[in-house]
Structures are given as structure tokens and as C-alpha cells.
C-alpha positions as CSV (number, residue, x, y, z in Angstrom):
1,X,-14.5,-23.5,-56.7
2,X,-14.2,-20.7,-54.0
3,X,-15.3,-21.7,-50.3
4,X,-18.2,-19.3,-49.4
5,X,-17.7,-20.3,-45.8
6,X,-14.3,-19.5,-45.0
7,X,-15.1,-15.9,-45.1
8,X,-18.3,-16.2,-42.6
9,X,-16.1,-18.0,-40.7
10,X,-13.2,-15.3,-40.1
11,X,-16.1,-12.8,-38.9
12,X,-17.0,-15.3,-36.4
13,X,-13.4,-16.1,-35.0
14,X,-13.7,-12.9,-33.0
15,X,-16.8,-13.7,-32.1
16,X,-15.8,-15.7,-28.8
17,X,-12.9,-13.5,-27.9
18,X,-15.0,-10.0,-28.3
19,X,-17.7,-12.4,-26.1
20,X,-15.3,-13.2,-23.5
21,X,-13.4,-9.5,-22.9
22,X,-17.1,-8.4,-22.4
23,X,-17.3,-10.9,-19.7
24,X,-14.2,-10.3,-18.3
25,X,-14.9,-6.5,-17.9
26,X,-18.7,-6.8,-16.5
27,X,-17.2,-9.3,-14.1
28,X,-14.5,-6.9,-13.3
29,X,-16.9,-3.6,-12.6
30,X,-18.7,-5.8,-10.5
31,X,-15.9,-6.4,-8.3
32,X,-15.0,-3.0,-7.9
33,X,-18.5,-2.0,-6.9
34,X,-18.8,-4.7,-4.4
35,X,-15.3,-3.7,-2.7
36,X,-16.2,0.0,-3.0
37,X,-19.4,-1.1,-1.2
38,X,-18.2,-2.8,1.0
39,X,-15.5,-0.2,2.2
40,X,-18.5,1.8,2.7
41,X,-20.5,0.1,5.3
42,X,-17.4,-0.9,6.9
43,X,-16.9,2.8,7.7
44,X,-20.7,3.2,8.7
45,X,-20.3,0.1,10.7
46,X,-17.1,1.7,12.8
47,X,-19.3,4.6,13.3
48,X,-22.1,2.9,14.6
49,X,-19.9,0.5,16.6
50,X,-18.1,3.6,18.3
51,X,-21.4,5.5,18.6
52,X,-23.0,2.4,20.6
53,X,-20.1,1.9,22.9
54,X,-20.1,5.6,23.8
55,X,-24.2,5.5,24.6
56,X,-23.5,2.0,27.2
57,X,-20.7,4.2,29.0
58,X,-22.9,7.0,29.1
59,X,-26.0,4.9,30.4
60,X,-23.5,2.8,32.5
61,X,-22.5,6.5,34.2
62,X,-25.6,7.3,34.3
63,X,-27.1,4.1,36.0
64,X,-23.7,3.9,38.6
65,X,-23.6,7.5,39.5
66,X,-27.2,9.3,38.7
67,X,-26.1,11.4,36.3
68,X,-24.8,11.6,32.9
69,X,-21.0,12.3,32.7
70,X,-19.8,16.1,32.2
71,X,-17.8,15.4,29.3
72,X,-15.7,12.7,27.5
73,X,-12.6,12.9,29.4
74,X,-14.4,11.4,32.4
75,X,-16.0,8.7,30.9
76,X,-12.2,8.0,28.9
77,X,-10.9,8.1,32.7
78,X,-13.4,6.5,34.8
79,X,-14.9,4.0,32.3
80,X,-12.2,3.0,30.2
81,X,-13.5,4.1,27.0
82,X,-11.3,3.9,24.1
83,X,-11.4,6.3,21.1
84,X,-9.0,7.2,18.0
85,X,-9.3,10.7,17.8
86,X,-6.8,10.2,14.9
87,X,-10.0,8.8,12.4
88,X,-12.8,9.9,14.8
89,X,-14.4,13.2,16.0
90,X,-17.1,12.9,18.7
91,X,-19.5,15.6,19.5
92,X,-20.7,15.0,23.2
93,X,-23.1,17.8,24.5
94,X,-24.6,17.9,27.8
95,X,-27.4,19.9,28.7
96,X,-28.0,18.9,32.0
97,X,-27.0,16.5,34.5
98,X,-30.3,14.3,34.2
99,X,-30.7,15.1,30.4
100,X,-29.3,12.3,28.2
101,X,-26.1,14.3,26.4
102,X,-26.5,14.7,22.4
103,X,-23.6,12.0,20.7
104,X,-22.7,12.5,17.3
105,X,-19.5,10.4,16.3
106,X,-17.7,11.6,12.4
107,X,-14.6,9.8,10.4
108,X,-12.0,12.1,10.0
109,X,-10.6,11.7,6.3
């Protein structure tokens, strides 16, 4: 007499391993969104960290001196701000001495 169950039970051997490369793969996307999100706000984060440390220098010249610094090279020299114009570009426009400057900060790819 034949065993009717030995032939269920070969389709369901694969069962377990098709189960677990499924898992495997939907854990493994996962990952790679979360580090691809991650990279993300870590560049907005360095933007808006550069972007706030520019606007205290700015306010700090402003506060000291009474007016708002003519460009970036003075508050570089006279405030000791710090940027790497190697993965940043800042955009610093003054209208006036007693009108707060525009500050846009980008990441250079």
C-alpha cells in the first residue's frame, strides 16, 4: 500500500524555507529604508545645525556691534565661525545694516 502522505509532505518541505527567505528579504528592505532615512535627516540635521550657528553669530554681531555683519568673511574673522565650504554653500544677503540678512545654507553633492 502506497503512502498518500509522503507526497503532501514534499510540497510542504519548502514550505518553511520559501517562509523564511520571505522574512529574510522584508527584514532586509527594511534595513535599507531605515539607513537611507536616516542618511537623510542626518544631512537636513547638518543643515539646520550650520544654519542656527550662522543666525546666533549674526544676532551675536548684531547685539555687540548694532548692526548686522556686511558679509560672511567678517563674522568667519571676528566671530570664529567655522564652515566647510567643501560640502556647504551659504547664501548670506544683507540689505541693510539694521535689516536681519537673508541665510540660506545648501549641501554641495
Amino acid at each position: 500500500m502506497r503512502n498518500i502522505w509522503i507526497k503532501k509532505n514534499k510540497k510542504r518541505a519548502n514550505l518553511p524555507l520559501i517562509t523564511s527567505l520571505a522574512i529574510y528579504i522584508a527584514i532586509t528592505i527594511m534595513v535599507v529604508l531605515s539607513i537611507n532615512n536616516a542618511t537623510i535627516e542626518s544631512k537636513e540635521q547638518e543643515i539646520a545645525e550650520l544654519t542656527n550657528s550662522i543666525n546666533r553669530a549674526v544676532s551675536l554681531c548684531y547685539a555687540t556691534e548694532g548692526s548686522y555683519p556686511a558679509n560672511m568673511d567678517y563674522l568667519k574673522v571676528n566671530y570664529g565661525l567655522e564652515i566647510d565650504e567643501d560640502k556647504y554653500l551659504v547664501h548670506y544677503e544683507i540689505f541693510a545694516s539694521n535689516i536681519a540678512p537673508e541665510i540660506k545654507v545648501f549641501k554641495i553633492k
